[in-house]
N, C-alpha and C positions, 0 to 999 in steps of 0.2 A: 478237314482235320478231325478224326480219333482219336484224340489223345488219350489214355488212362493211367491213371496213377494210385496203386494200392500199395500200403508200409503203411508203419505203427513210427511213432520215435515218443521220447520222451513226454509228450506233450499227451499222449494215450494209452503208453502202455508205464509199470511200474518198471525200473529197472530191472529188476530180478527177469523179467521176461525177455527184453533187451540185448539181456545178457545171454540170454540162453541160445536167443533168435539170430546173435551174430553171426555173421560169414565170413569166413576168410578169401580170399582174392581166390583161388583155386574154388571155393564154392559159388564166386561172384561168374566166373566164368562159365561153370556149367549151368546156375541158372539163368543167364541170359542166350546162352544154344539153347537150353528147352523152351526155352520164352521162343524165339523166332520159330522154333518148330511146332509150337503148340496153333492149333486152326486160328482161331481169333488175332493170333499179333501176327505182326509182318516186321516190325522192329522191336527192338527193347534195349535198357538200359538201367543200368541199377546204383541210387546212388546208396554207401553203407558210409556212415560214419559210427564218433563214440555213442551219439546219440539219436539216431536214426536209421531205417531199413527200410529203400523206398525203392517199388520195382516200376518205369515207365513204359512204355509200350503205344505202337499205334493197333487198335484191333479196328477192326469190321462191325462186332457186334456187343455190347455194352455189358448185358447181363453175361454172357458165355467168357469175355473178356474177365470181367470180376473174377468168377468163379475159378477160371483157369490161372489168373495171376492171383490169388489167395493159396490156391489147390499149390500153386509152383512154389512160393515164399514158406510156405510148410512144409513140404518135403524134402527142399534144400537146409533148413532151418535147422530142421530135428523136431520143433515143435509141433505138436499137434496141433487140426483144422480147427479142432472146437475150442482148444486154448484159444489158440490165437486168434481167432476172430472176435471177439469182444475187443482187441483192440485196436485192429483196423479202421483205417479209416481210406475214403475213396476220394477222388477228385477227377473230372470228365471235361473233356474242350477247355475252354475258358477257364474254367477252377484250377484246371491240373495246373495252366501254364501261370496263373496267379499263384499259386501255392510257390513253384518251383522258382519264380522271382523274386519270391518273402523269401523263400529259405536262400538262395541266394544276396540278398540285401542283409541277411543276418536277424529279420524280423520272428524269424522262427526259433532262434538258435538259444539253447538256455541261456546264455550269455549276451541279451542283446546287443546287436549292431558288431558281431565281431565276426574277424575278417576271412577266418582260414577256411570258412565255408567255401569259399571261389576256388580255391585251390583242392579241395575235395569232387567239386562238382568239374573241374577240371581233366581230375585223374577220370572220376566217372567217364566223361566223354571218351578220351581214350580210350579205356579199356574195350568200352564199346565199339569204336571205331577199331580196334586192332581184333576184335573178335568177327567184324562186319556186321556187327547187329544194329547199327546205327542207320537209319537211311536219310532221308533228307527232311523228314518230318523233326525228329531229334537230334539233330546235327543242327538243324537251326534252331530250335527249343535250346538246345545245350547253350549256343553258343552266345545267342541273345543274352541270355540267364546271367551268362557271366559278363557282356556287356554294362545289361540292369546292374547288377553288383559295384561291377565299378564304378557306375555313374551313381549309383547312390553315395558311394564314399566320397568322391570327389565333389560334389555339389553340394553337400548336406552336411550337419553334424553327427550323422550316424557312430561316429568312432566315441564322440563324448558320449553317446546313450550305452554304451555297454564297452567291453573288452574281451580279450583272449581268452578262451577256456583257461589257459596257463596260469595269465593275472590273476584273474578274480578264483583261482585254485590257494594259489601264492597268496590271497588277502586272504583269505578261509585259516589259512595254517597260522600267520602271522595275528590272529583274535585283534584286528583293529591298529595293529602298529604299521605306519609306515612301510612299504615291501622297502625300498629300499634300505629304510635304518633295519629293518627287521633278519636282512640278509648278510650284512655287515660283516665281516671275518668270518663266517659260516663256513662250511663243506660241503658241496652238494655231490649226490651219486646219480645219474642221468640212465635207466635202462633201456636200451632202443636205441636205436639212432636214423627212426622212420621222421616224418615230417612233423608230426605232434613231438618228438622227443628232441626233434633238433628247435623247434621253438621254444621247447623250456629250458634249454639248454642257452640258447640267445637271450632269450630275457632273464636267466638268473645271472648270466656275465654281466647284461648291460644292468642287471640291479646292484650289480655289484658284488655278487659272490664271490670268496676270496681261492674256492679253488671247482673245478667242475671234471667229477671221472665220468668217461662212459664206458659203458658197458652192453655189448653186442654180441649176438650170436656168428656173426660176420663182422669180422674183425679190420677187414677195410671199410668200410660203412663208418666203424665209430672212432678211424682213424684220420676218416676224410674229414670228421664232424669237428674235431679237435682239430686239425688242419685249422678249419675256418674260424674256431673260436679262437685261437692262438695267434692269429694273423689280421685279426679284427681293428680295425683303429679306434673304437668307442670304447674298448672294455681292453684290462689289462692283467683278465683273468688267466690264474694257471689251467692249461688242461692238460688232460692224458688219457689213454683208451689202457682197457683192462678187458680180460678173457670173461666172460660169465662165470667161470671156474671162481673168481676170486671177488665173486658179490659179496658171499659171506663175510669177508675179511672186511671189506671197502664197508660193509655196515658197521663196523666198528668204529670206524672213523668220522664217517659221512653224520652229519647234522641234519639234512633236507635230503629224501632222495625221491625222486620223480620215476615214475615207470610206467609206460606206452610202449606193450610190444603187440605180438599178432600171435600170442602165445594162446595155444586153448585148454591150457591149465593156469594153476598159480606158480608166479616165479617165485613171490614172496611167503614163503609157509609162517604162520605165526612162531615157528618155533625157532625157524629163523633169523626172523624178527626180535624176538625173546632171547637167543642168544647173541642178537649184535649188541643190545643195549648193556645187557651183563655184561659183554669182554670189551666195553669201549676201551677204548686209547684216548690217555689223555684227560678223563674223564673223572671225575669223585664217582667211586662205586655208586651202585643204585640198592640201598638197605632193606631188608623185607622188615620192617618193625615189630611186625609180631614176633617174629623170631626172634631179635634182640631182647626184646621183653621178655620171652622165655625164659633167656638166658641169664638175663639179670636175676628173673625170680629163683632160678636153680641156682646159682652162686651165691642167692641175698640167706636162702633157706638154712635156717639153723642147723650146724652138724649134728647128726644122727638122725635128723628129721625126714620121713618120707617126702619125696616131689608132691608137689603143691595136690594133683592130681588124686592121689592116694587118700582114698577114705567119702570121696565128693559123690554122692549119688545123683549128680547129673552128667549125662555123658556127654564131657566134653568137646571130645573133638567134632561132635554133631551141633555146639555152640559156636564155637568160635571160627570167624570173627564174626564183630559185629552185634553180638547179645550179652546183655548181661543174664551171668548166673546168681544175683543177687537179689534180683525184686521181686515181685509175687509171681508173679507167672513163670519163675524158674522152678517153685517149689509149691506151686499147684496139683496137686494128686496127691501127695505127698500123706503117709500115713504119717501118729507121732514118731514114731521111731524114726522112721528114714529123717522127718525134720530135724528131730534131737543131733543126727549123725550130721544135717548137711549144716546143721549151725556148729557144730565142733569145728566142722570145717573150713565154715566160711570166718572163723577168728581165728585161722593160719596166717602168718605173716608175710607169705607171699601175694595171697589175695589181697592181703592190705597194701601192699606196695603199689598191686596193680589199682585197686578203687584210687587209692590217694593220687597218682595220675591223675585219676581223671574228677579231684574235687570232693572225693568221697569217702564213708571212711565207714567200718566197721557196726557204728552207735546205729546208723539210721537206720541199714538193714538188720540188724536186731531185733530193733521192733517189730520191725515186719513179721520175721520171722517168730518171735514169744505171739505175737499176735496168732496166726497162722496153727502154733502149735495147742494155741486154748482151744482153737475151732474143732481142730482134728481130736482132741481129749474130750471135747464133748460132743460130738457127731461120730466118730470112730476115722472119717480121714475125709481131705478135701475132694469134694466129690469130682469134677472134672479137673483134667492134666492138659494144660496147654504147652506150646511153643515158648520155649524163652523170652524173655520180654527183651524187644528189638533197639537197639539204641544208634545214637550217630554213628554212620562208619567213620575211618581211620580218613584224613583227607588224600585224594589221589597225587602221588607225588606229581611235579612239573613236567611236562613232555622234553626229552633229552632228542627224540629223533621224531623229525616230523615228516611224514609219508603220504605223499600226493599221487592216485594211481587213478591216470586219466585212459586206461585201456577199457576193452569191450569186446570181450568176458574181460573182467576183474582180473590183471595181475597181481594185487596182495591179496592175504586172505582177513575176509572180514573181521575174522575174530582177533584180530590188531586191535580193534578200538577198543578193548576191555585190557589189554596189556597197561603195566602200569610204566610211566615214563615216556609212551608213545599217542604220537595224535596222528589220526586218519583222516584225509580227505577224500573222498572217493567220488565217482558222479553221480551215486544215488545222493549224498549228502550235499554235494554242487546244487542238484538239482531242486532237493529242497530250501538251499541258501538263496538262490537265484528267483525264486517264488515270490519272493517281497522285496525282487532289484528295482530301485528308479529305472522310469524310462525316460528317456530327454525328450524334448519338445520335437527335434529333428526327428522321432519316429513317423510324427505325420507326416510330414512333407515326404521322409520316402514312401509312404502308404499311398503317396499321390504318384509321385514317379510311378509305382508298381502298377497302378490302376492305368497311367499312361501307356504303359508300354505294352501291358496284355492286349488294349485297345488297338496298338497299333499294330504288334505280331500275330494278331487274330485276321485283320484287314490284310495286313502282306499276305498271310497263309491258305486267306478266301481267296484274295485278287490270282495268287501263284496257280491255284487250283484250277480259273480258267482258263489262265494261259496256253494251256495245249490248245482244248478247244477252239481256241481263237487262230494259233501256229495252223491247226490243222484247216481250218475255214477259208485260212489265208492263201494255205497250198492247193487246196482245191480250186480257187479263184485263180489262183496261175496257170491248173493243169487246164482250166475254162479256156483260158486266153492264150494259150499252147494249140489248143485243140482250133480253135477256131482261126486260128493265123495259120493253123496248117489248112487247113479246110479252104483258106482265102486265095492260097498261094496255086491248090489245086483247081480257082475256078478261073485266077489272073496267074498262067503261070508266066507272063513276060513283065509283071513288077517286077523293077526295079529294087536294088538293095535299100538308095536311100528313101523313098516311097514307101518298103517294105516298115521301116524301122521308124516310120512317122507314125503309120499306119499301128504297128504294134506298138508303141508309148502312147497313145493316145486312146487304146483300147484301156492298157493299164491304166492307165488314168483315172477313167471313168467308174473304173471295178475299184479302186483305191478308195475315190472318193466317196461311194455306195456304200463302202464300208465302214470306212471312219468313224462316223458318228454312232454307227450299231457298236460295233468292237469296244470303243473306247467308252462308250456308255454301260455296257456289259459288263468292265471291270471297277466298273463304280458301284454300280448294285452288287456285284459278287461281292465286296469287300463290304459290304455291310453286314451286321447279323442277318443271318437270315437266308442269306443270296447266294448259298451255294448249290440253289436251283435252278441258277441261268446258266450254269454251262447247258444242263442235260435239254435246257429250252433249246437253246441253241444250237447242240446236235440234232435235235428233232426238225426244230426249223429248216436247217438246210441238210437233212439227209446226211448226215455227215460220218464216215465209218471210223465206228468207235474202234476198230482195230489200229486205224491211223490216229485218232486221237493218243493211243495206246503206245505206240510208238511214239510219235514225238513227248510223252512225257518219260520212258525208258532212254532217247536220248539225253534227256539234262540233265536224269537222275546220272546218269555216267559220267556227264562230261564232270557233273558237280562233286562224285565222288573221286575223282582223280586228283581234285583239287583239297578236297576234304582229307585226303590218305596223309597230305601234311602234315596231318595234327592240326591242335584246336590252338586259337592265337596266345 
């Protein structure tokens, strides 16, 4: 066994590369044709999720292997070698196939112990298998994998140590409330309707969401989706499929909206975003305050009075929001004059309106300011001019639409989380939430399972290896016993048939049992580390031609891909 396994996921590189380094299935497929064409591999196999891009391979030679599955992962990518290498990581024989049994059991997954990894590492196999780049090295790697998996859920409490990307998305946006109470009479909008978009679409019914749209580029997809949800016996959520044409709208309305597509742009533009929250339905407007405050100050303003504005030699609209133009560092630099001008100003009665908001009122900054103007009378002006002095901002209103975007590249666009009224979840922020998750006590135990099982598909994988050799040692021993019953017949040609047939069981015999204990002891030592130097002993011992060895392993691999073509169980 060669195994190799080079990808970056979450655990080495930052999102933002992640992102960049994603494939889509059409790029999954070409790089695994240049994978089996490139010298070093003979199979390959690629798993990609939200949070991982991991290329397998059996190669012949270790370093050349590396280099060519780095060299391939980059220029299917788009990223660059020199980027992307710092956050590579590798894994060889034994490593690879313990790595691949974590990420399988869900020990890898940001989300510990959760389960949709099986069904990613699933599809992986297929794809490989429908491409033929699979042989029987990763056919059985694949398939084990997802055995390991399941048997870790089923024997262990792995499901208590962690949960679904989805969940612990859904606890993210909910800041600590109950998902269920937190979903309550809600709206959710579902984009996608691949495997990640039909799971949050399932759990936000069974949390009890009171209505769930999907929304799909392929419009039987998120018909079939709502099908299921609609015909569900746990949940007696409304659903309904909508065109992608009519997200905008459906942001209007939508409370929660989830989106996982395979899109390689943003579906969500901030601006989008910013106009579903304005034209909710149903909804109390969402107020820009400072602008109301404007408004009051221009109405409160004594007739014939200039806007508050008029006469202030600090330029405002490079103040606000967020600074006062009242305290020293607004009128720092400040000659007498310009001061004399900004205290006429600052005992306008709009500015008084706005201090007294906020506790404060005309007297105190006065002082300041007579203070300020004796300095400048007797120095000639305040020597440095700073930045407005900074005060509390305005507090952020409450999020009205809360936005979960579990794709890879990024379907919203980041600059969501600075919108007012909206909260972002994303998987760069999953992934720093998930940094400080409990893990349950059941992680050991599958850390033991996983250590069992690489031990034992390590041992299958040596003992399989000298299988032929041994097939082939066996056939040579018949052609032995062929040859010399011919030989026998030529020196007694009046034996008898049953004579003949004593005669040749009783040769077998003796060749059988000569064997036996060499053969079966041979697959004892192979299966250990180490022992995948008795096949080539054993060729050499009896002469044995490595062309027919050669053959009878080209046989199995066939019969076994015939049977492999089924798909994975």
């Amino acid at each position: 066994m060669s195994l190799l396994v080079v990808g970056l996921s979450h655990r080495s590189a930052p999102v933002s590369v992640l992102e960049r380094a994603s494939l889509s299935v059409e790029a999954q497929t070409k790089l695994l044709q240049d994978t089996v064409a490139a010298e070093p591999a003979s199979e390959g196999a690629v798993l990609a999720t939200c949070n991982r891009i991991e290329l397998y391979a059996d190669v012949d030679k270790f370093h050349a292997g590396v280099a060519e599955l780095s060299t391939l992962l980059a220029q299917h990518s788009g990223v660059g070698l020199e980027e992307l290498t710092p956050y590579l990581y590798v894994h060889y024989e034994d490593r690879a196939v313990h790595h691949l049994f974590s990420v399988a059991c869900g020990l890898d997954s940001m989300v510990v112990g959760e389960g949709q990894i099986l069904g990613q590492i699933k599809d992986s196999l297929a794809r490989a298998q429908e491409t033929h780049t699979a042989g029987r090295l990763l056919n059985d790697l694949f398939q084990q994998a997802l055995r390991v998996g399941k048997r870790a859920h089923s024997e262990t409490g792995i499901d208590r140590a962690g949960q679904s990307l989805v969940t612990f998305g859904l606890e993210q946006l909910a800041l600590g409330t109950p998902v269920e109470s937190w979903t309550r009479g809600k709206k959710a909008l579902v984009i996608g309707a691949g495997s990640m978009s039909s799971l949050s679409a399932a759990t936000l019914a069974r949390a009890g969401i009171a209505e769930v749209v999907v929304a799909n580029r392929t419009p039987d997809r998120a018909e079939r989706l709502v099908r299921i949800l609609s015909e569900g016996d746990d949940t007696d959520v409304t659903a309904r499929a909508v065109p992608m044409t009519s997200v905008p709208f459906e942001l209007t309305r939508a409370d929660v909206v989830v989106s996982c597509t395979g899109a390689t742009g943003l579906v969500l533009t901030a601006d989008m975003i910013a106009a579903g929250v304005e034209g909710r339905v149903d909804e109390a407007p969402v107020v820009d305050l400072d602008a109301v405050a404007e408004e009051d100050a221009r109405e409160s303003a004594p007739a014939g009075q200039p806007p508050a504005e008029d006469g202030c030699p600090v330029d405002l609209p490079t103040v606000r929001p967020g600074f006062s133009v009242m305290g020293e560092a607004a009128v720092a630099g400040m000659d007498a004059a310009t001061l004399e001008q900004h205290g006429a100003w600052a005992a306008g009665s709009a500015v008084d309106r706005r201090d007294a908001a906020r506790g404060t009122g005309p007297e105190a900054d006065a002082e300041v300011i007579g203070a300020l103007a004796a300095t400048a009378t007797a120095i000639g002006r305040i020597p440095e001019r700073r930045r407005p002095e900074q005060v509390d901002a305005p507090p952020r209103p409450e999020p009205v639409l809360f936005l979960l975007d579990l794709a890879m590249p990024r379907d919203v666009d980041a600059a969501a989380h600075r919108l007012p009224g909206v909260r972002l979840v994303d998987i760069e922020s999953l992934a720093e939430a998930s940094a400080d998750a409990p893990m349950a006590a059941d992680v050991d135990q599958v850390r033991r399972i996983v250590s069992d099982e690489v031990a034992a598909f390590g041992a299958a994988q040596r003992a399989a290896h000298i299988t032929p050799t041994v097939v082939a040692l066996r056939a040579m021993a018949a052609d032995v016993v062929a040859g010399e019953m011919a030989r026998l017949e030529g020196r007694l040609p009046g034996l008898d048939d049953k004579h003949r047939a004593e005669i040749t069981q009783t040769v077998r015999r003796v060749v059988d049992k000569l064997l036996h204990a060499p053969t079966v002891r041979v697959k004892q030592l192979a299966a250990e580390p180490g022992g995948a130097g008795y096949a080539d002993a054993l060729r050499t011992l009896f002469d044995l031609d490595p062309e027919t060895v050669a053959s009878v392993s080209r046989a199995e691999e066939s019969t076994e891909k015939n049977a492999e073509n089924r798909g994975p169980g």
